[in-house]
Legacy VTK file of the C-alpha trace (Angstrom):
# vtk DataFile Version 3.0
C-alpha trace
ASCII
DATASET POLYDATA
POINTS 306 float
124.116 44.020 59.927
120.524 43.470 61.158
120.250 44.724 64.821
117.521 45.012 67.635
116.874 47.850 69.822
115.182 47.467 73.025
112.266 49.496 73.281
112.860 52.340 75.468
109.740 51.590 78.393
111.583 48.299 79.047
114.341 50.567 81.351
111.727 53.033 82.876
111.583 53.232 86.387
114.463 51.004 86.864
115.473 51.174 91.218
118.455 53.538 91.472
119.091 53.998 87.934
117.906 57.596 87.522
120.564 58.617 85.017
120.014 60.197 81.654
120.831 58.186 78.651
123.700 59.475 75.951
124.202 57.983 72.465
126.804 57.358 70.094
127.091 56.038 66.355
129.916 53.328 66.072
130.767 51.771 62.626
129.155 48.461 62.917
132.285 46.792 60.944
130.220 45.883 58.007
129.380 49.465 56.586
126.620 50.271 58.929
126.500 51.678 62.133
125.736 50.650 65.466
124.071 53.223 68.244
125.866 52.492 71.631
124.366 53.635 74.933
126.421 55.602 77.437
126.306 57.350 80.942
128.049 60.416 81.452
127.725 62.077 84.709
130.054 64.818 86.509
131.637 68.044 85.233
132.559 67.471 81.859
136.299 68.564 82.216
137.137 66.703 85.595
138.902 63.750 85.009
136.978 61.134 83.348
136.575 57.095 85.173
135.375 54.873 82.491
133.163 52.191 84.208
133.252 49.231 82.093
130.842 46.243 82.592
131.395 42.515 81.561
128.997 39.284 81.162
125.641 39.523 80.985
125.560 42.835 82.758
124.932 46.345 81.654
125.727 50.089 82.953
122.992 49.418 85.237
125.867 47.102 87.632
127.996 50.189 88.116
124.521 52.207 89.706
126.071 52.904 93.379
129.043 53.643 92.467
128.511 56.214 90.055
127.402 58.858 93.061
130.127 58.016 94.557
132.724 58.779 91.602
130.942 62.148 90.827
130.805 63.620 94.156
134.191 63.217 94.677
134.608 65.719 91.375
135.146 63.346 88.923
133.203 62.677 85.458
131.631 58.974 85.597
131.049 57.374 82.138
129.667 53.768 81.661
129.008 52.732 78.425
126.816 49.681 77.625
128.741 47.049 75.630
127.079 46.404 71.987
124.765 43.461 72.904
123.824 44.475 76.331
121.972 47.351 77.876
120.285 50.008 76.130
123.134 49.126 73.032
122.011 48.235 69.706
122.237 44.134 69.580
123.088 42.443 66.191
120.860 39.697 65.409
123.453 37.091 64.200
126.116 35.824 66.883
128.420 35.509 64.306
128.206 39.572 64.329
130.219 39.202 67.677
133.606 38.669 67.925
136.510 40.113 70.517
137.969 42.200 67.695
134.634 43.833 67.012
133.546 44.217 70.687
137.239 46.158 71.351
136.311 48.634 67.418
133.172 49.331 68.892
134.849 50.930 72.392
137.290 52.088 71.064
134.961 53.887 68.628
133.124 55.530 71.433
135.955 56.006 73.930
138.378 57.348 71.567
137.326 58.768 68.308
133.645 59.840 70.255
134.284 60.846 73.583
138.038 61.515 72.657
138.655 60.654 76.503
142.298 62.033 78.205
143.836 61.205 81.200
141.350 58.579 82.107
140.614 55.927 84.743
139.706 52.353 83.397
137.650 50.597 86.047
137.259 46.850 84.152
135.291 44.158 85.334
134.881 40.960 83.653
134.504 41.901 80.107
135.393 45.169 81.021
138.518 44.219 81.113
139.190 41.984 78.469
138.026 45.072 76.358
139.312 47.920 78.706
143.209 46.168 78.591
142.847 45.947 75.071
142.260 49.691 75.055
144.654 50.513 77.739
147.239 48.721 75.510
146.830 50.103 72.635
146.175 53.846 73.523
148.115 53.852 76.450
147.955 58.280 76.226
144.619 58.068 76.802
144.852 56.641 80.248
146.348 57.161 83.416
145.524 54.629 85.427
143.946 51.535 85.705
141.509 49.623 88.112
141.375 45.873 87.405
138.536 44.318 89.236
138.326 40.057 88.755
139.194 40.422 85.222
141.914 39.061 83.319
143.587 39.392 79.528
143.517 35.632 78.095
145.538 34.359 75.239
144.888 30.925 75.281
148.220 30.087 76.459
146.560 28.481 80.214
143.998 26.172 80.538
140.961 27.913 81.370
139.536 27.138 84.514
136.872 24.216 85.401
135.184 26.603 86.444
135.370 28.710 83.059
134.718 25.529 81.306
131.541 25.307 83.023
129.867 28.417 82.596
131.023 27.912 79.103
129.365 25.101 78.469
126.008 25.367 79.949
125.872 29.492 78.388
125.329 27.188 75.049
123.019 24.043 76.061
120.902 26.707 78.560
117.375 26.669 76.817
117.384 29.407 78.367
119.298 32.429 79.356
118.408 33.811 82.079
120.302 37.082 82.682
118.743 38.642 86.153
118.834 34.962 87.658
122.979 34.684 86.144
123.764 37.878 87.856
122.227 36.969 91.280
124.448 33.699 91.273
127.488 35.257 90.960
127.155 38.042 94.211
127.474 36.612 97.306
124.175 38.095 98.553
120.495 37.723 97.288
119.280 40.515 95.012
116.054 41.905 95.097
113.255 40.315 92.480
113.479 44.005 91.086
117.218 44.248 90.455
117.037 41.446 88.718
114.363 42.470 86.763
116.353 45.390 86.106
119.348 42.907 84.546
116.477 41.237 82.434
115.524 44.384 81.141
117.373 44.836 78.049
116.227 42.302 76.488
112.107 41.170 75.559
113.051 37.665 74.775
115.741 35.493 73.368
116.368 37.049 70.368
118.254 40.168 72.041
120.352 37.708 73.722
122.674 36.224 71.075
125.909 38.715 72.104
125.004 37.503 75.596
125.435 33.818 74.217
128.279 34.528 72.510
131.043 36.469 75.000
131.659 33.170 76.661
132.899 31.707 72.970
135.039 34.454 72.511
137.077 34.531 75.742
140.193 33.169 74.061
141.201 29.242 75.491
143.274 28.190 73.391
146.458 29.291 71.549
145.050 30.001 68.092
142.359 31.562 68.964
141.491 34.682 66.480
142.222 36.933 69.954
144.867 35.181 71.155
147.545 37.077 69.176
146.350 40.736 69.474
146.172 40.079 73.052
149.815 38.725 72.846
150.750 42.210 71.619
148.595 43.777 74.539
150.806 42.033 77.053
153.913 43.087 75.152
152.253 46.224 76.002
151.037 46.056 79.167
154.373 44.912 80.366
155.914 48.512 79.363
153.060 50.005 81.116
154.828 52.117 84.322
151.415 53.819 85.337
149.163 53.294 88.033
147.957 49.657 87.952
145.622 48.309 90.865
143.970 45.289 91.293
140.789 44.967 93.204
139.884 41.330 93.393
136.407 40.015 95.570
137.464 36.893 97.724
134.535 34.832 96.340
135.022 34.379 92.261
135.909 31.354 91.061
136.240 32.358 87.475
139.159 34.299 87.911
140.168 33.958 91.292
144.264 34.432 90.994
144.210 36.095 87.859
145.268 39.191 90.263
149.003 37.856 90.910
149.300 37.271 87.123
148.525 41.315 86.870
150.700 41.785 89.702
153.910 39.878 88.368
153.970 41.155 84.560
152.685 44.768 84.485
155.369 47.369 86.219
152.615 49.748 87.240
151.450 47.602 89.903
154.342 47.314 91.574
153.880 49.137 95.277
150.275 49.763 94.576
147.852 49.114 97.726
146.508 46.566 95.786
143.186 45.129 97.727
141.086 42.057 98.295
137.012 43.270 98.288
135.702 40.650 101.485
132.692 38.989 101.055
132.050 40.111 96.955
131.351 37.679 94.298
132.091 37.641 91.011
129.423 40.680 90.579
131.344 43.052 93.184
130.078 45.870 92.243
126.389 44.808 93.436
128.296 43.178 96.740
130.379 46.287 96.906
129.959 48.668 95.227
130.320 51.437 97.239
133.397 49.631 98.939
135.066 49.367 95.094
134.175 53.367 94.414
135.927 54.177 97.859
139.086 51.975 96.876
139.257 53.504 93.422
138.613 57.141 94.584
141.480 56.495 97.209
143.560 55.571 94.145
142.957 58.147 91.731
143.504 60.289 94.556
146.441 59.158 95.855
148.418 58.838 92.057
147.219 62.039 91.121
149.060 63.859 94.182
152.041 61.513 93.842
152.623 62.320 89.698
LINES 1 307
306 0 1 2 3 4 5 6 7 8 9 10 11 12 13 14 15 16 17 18 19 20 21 22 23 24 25 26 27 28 29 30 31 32 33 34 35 36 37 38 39 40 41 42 43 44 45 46 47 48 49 50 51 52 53 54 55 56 57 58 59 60 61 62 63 64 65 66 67 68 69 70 71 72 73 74 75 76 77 78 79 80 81 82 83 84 85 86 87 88 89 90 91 92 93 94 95 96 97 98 99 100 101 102 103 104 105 106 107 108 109 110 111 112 113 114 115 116 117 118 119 120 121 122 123 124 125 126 127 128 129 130 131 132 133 134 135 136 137 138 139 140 141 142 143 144 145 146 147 148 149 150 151 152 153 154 155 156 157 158 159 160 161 162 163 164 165 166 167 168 169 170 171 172 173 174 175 176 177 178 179 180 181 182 183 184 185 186 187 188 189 190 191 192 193 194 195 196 197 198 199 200 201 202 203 204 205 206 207 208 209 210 211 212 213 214 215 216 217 218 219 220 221 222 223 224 225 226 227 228 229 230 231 232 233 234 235 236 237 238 239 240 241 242 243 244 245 246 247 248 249 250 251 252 253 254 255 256 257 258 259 260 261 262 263 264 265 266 267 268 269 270 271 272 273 274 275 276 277 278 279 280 281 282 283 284 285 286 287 288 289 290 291 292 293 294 295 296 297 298 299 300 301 302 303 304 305
């Protein structure tokens, strides 16, 4: 598997990303291996939040909340997704597929980091992959943070709105990953955070597992995914843990996937679960430190109570 790696002076000097970078060797699924970027910050045996980022973001999205996380004694870790970040990026989209982009976590989260009694905080992607992992190592977590995410099988019609992004992610000439990120908070972000966002990746070439996530959100029934995620529900639906959702009031891509969460997985039953006001589909840069508060409260709060 032929793969790029962004040179390393593209994320120097990045604004309030001054965190030291952490590697790990996945198998790449082809006989090779893949490096994968992570941040690990906190005491290494305090109870780890895994900070997982979706479409076309990197770590860099979770940047104010990751203070946050570690001064209230806890060990912050956010990886960045193969494709995205300081990752390794295969140069063929037909390298990406769901099943690949779950290995490769679970790679680094499990047989790497060997994580315990963990926190999944899953945005977007995050938790199309995090859910995946939740389901099917369900001793490695505790709890879990669902922020506008959801775990498609194909079974609902997508969204106009889904359909949208879908469809201009493959006619765009081109992708433009800062500018993507700005349109989906709610407030303007500076020309250098979304420089930052634009970072990873020199030109077009890096950007082919960007292209490809939105293909690979499952929407329709046989969809390669749609069936392991079947099983995840049939999983989830056992799952009598800690189970929050933290929705933004402003993202029409999966604005009342919440309730869905709500209704089918028992751990969310009685949880405080919360609406973030005025946050986009990008919360964490409309709130982040809001969405570190709410899921401090909650670690907090389960931890005492089990």
């Amino acid at each position: 598997m032929e793969a790029l790696r962004t040179p390393d002076e593209r994320f120097s000097g990045l604004p309030g990303y001054p965190f030291e970078p952490h590697y790990a060797d996945v198998p790449s699924g082809d006989g090779g291996t893949l490096r994968v970027h992570y941040l690990d910050e906190g005491p290494d045996d305090a109870d780890p939040v895994l900070l997982l980022h979706g479409e076309p973001s990197w770590s860099y999205l979770y940047r104010t909340m990751i203070p946050i996380i570690t001064a209230a004694g806890m060990r912050a870790l956010a990886p960045d997704l193969v494709g995205f970040g300081r990752s390794d990026k295969p140069a063929r989209r037909a390298d990406y597929t769901y099943q690949r982009h779950v290995d490769w976590m679970r790679a680094l989260v499990v047989d790497h980091l060997d994580l315990a009694r963990a926190t999944l905080i899953g945005q977007d992607w995050g938790g199309l992959i995090g859910l995946r992992l939740v389901a099917e190592h369900p001793e490695r977590f505790d709890r879990v943070v669902a922020a506008n995410t959801f775990l498609p099988t194909g079974d609902r019609h997508p969204g106009d709105a889904f359909l949208a992004w879908q469809k201009f992610s493959q006619e765009t000439e081109e992708f433009p990953v800062g500018r993507i990120v700005n349109g989906g908070c709610t407030s303007d972000l500076p020309p250098a955070v979304m420089s930052a966002y634009d970072a990873p990746f020199p030109d077009e070439t890096y950007k082919e597992g960007a292209r490809q996530f939105p293909m690979l959100v499952p929407s329709r029934p046989d969809d390669p995914a749609s069936e392991p995620n079947r099983r995840a529900w049939d999983a989830l639906r056992q799952w009598t843990k800690p189970f929050l959702t933290a929705f933004s009031d402003s993202d029409p891509i999966t604005a009342g996937a919440e309730r869905v969460l709500q209704a089918d997985i028992p751990g969310a039953a009685g949880q405080p679960h919360t609406t973030i006001v005025v946050g986009g589909h990008f919360l964490q840069e409309d709130r982040g430190e809001e969405l570190a508060k709410v899921a401090i409260d909650f670690v907090t709060t389960t931890r005492r109570a089990g």
